[in-house]
C-alpha positions in Angstrom: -80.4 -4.6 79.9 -78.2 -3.3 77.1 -75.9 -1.1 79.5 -75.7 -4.4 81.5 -74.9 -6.5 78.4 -72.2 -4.2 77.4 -70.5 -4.3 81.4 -70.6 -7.8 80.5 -68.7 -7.4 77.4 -66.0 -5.1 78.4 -65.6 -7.9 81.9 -65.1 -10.6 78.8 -62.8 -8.5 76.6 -60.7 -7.8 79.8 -60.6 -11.4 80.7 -59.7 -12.4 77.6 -56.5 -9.7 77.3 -55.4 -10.8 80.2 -55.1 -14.4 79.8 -53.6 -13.6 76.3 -51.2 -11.6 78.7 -50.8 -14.3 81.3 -50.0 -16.7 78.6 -47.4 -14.7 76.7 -45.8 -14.8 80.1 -46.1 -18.1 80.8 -44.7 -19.3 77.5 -41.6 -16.8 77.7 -40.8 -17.7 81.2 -41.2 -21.3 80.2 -38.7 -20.4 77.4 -36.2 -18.7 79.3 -36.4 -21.7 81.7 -35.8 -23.9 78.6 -32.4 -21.7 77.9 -31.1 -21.2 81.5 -31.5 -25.0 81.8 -29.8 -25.5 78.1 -26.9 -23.2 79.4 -23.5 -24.9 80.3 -22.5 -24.9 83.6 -19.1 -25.2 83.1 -16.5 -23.6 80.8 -13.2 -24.9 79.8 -11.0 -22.7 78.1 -7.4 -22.9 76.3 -5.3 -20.6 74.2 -2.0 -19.1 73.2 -0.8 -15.5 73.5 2.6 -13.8 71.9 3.3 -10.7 73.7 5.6 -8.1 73.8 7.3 -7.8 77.1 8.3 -4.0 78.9 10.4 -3.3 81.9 14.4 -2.1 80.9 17.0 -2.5 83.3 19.7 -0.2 84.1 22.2 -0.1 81.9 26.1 -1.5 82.4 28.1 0.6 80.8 32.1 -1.8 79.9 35.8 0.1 80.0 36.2 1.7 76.9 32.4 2.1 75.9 32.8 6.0 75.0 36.1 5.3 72.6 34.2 2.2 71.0 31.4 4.8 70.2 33.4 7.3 68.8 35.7 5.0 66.7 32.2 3.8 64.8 32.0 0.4 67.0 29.0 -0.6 68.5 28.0 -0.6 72.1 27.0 -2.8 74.5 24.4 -1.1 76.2 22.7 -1.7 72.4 21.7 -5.2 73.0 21.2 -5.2 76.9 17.4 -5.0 77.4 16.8 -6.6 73.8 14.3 -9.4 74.8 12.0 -11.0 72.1 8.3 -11.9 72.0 7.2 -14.3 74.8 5.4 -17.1 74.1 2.9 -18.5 76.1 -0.5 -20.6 76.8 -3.3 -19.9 79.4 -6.5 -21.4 80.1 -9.3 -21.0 82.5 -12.6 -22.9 83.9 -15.7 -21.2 85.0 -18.7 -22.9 86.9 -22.0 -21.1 87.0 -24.6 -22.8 89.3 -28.5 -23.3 87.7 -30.6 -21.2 88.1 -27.5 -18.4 89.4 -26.4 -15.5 88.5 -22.8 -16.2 90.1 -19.9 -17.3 88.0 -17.2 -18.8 89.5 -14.1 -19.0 87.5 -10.3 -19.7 88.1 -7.4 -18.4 85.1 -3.7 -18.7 84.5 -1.6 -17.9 82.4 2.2 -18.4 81.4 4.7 -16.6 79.0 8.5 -16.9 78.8 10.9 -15.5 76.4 14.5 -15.6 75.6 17.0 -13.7 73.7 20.7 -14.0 72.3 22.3 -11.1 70.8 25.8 -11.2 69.5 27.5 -8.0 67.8 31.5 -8.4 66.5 32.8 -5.6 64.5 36.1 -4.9 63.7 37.5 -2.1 61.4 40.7 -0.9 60.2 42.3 2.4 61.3 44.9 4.6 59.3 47.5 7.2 61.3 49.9 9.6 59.7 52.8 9.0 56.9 55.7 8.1 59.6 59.4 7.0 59.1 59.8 3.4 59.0 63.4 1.9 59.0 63.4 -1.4 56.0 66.1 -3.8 54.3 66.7 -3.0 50.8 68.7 -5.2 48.8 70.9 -6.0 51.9 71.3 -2.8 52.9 69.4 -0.7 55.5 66.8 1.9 54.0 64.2 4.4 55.5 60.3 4.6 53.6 57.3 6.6 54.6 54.5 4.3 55.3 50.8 4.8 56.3 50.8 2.3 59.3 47.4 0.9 59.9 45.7 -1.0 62.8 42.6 -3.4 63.7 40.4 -1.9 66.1 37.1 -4.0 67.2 34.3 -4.8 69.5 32.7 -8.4 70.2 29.5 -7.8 72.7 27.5 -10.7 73.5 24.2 -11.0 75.9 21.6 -12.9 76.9 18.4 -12.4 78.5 15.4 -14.2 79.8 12.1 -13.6 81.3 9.1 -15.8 82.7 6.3 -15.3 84.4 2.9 -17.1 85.9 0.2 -14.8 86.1 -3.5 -16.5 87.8 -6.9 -15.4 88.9 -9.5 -16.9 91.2 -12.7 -14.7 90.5 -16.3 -14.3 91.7 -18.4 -12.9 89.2 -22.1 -11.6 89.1 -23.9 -11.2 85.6 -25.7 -8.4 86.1 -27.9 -9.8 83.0 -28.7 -7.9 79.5 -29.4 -4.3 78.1 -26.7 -2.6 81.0 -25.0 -0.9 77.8 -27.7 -1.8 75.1 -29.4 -4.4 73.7 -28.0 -7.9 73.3 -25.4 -6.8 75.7 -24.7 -9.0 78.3 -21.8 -7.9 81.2 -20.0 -9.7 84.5 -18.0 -8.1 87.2 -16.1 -10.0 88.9 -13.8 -9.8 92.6 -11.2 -11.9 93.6 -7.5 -12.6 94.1 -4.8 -12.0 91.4 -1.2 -14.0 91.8 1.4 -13.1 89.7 4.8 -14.1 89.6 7.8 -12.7 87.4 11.6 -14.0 86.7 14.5 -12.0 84.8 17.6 -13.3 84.0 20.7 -11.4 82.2 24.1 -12.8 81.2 26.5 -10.3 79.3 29.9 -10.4 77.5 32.0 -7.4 76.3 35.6 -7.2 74.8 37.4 -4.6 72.8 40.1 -3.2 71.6 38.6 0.1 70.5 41.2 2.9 69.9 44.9 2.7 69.0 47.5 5.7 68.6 50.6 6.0 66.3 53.7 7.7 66.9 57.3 8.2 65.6 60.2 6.9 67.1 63.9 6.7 66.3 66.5 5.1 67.7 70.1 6.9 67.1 73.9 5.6 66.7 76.3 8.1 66.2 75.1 9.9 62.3 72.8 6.5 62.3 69.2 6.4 62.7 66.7 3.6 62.9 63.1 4.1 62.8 60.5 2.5 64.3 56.2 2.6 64.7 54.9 2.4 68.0 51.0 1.6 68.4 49.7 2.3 71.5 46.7 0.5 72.4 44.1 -0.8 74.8 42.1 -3.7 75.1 39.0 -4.4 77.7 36.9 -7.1 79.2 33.6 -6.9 81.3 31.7 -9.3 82.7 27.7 -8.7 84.3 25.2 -10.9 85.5 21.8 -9.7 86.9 18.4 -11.9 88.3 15.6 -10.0 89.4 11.5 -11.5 90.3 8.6 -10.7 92.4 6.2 -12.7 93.5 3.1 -10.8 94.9 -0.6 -11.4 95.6 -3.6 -9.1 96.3 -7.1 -8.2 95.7 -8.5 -7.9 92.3 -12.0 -6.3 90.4 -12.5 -6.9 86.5 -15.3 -6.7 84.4 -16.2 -8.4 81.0 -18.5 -7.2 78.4 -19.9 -9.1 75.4 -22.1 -7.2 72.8 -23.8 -9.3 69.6 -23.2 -8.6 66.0 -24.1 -10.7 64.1 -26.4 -13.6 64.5 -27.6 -15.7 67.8 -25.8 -17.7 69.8 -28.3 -21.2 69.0 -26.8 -20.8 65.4 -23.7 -19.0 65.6 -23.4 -15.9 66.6 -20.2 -12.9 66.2 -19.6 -10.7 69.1 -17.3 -8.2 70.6 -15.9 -8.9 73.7 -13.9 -6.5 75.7 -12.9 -6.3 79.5 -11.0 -4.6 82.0 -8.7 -5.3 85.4 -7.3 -3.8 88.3 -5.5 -5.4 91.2 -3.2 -4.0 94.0 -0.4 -6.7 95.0 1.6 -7.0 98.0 4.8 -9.1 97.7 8.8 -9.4 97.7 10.9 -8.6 95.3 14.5 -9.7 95.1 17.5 -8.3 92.5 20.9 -9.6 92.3 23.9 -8.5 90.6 27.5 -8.7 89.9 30.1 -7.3 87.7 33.7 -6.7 87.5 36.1 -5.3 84.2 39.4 -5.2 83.6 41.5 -2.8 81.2 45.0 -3.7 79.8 47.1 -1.0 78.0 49.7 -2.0 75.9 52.4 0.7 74.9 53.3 -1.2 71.6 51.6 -4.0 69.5 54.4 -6.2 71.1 55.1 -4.8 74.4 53.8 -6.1 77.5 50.4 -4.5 79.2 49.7 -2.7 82.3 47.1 -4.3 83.7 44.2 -2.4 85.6 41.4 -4.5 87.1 38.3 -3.1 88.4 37.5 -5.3 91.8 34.0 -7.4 91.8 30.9 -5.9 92.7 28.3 -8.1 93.8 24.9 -6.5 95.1 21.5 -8.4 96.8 18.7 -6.8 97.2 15.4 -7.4 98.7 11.9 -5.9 99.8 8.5 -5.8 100.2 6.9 -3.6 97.7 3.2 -2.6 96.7 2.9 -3.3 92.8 -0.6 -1.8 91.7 -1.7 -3.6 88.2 -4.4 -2.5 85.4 -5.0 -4.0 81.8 -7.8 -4.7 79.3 -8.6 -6.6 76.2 -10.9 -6.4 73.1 -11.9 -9.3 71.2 -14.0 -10.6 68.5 -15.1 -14.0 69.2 -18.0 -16.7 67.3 -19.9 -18.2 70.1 -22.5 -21.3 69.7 -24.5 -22.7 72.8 -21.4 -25.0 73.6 -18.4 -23.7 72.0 -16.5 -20.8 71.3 -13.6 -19.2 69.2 -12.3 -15.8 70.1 -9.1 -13.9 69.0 -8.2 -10.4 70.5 -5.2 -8.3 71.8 -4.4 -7.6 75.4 -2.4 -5.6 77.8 -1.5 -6.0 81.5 0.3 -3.3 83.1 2.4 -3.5 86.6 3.7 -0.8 88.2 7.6 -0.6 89.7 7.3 -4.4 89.1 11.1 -4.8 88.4 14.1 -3.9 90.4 16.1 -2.9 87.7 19.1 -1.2 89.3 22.3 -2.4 89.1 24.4 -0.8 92.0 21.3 0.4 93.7 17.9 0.0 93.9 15.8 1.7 91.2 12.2 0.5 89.6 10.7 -0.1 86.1 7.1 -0.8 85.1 6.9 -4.0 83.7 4.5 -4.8 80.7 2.7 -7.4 78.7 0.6 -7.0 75.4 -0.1 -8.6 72.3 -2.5 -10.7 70.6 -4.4 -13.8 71.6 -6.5 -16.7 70.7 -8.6 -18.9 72.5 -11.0 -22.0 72.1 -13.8 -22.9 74.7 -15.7 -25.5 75.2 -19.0 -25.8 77.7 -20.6 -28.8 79.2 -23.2 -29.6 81.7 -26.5 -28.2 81.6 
């Protein structure tokens, strides 16, 4: 009896663990349930970027440039690829079915950015003591001077840039704890677009180097004489447009790891993520330029004029541009809202056709910080 009463026992005690068991699972499925129905299926999402922008064009080098240089007077090829911050807004909405692990989300985003630079220096430049025939008191007289003479430069140029950069991605969470606990990561496939526009206007004219010599002009035992200043003065012109617009295959991958708190009351998390995408497309480059020099024997004398004839180049091909970036952010999430702020790069290689008589390529860059504000609904 008591070997049977104790089998009894142990067939009680095992009965009872697992219903404790059962119910433990029960109530946290029921729970989960509870949160994957609470959970938004849609995201909206708006923000503002200020980037720096890479991707230098070749350089147009004016008449004259070398003697501006070595008379102290700036150059123009110091303000060519001068291009400020962009500015710029993006925003994104992302639909995740009940009950899914799929996240469906489409992105864009849009910078533009432009510069005026203006540099005008002038400076005064001294020759020898020379012979310089003067009136004095009504007669005609002879003094050493030091003649002098106003050299300068006055460069102006203007560039733009705009682009359109936009996703349409399919993402799987793969769920939490793939990099820890509280960890919770989506890789995503799709299609990346992106579309870029340069623009560059540019002005140069100088006057950078003048001479001085002696001469005299003789009657009989009389002498008169005279200062001549050689000089020469130039003027270039250059306009350039280059964009690509190219579309391919993408794969990124987001990562969001709490900190601080939950997300039911308010949680702070790191975000980080990175991209790749290969893009097929066109891209275009146009450019044109001419120059012209004019020398001038004497201040007053008139000028021999040399002009350099037009050139005018179109280009255009298909091109394979491959493209990588990433962000890290810290962001402050609640159920159905969330702030974030980060920095970001993005990263597309021989984007540009930045030649000017021929074809040559440069990497074109974005990166810089970012903020963003999102806001969930449905459930």
């Amino acid at each position: 009896m008591s070997e049977l009463h104790n089998t009894a026992s142990a067939a009680k005690i095992r009965q009872a663990l697992l219903a404790t068991a059962s119910a433990f699972v029960l109530v946290a499925s029921i729970s989960d349930a509870t949160l994957a129905a609470d959970r938004p299926t849609v995201w909206i999402e708006g923000g503002w970027h200020f980037e720096d922008v890479m991707g230098d064009a070749d350089l147009f080098v004016p008449p004259l440039d070398a003697e501006a240089r070595a008379n102290g007077l700036p150059s123009l090829t110091a303000v060519e690829n001068t291009l400020g911050h962009t500015y710029g807004a993006e925003g994104s909405v992302s639909f995740q079915p009940k009950g899914s692990d799929w996240v469906f989300t489409a992105s864009a985003r849009y910078g533009r950015s432009q510069t005026i630079r203006r540099m005008a220096v002038d400076k005064i430049i001294s020759g020898p003591p020379l012979k310089q025939s003067t009136f004095q008191s009504g007669a005609l007289g002879v003094e050493t001077v030091t003649p002098t003479y106003t050299i300068y430069a006055d460069h102006s140029f203007k560039n733009s840039e705009a682009h359109v950069i936009a996703d349409f991605q399919v993402g799987k969470d793969v769920g939490i704890g793939l990099f820890g606990r509280g960890t919770d990561t989506v890789i995503s496939f799709g299609a990346r677009y992106a579309q870029m526009n340069a623009a560059s206007k540019g002005h140069s004219y100088a006057n950078p180097q003048a001479s001085f010599s002696q001469f005299a002009i003789t009657f009989g035992t009389f002498h008169k004489y005279a200062i001549k200043i050689p000089n020469q003065r130039s003027a270039a012109f250059m306009e350039r447009t280059d964009n690509l617009h190219a579309i391919g295959p993408s794969l990124s991958m987001k990562n969001t790891t709490g900190l601080l708190g939950t997300p039911e009351e308010g949680q702070l998390a790191l975000d980080w993520g990175v991209n790749a995408a290969l893009l097929f497309g066109r891209q275009k480059a146009k450019t044109s330029h001419h120059s012209t020099v004019r020398y001038f024997p004497s201040v007053d004398a008139l000028p021999t004029v040399q002009t350099n004839p037009p050139v005018n180049r179109t280009r255009s091909r298909m091109v394979t541009v491959p493209n990588i970036g990433g962000f890290a952010a810290l962001s402050y999430r609640f159920p159905n809202a969330m702030l974030s702020a980060g920095y970001r790069a993005d990263f597309f290689f021989g984007a540009k056709d930045s030649g000017l008589e021929t074809r040559t390529t440069a990497d074109v860059g974005f990166h810089g910080p970012f903020a963003t504000v999102s806001i969930g609904i449905g459930g």
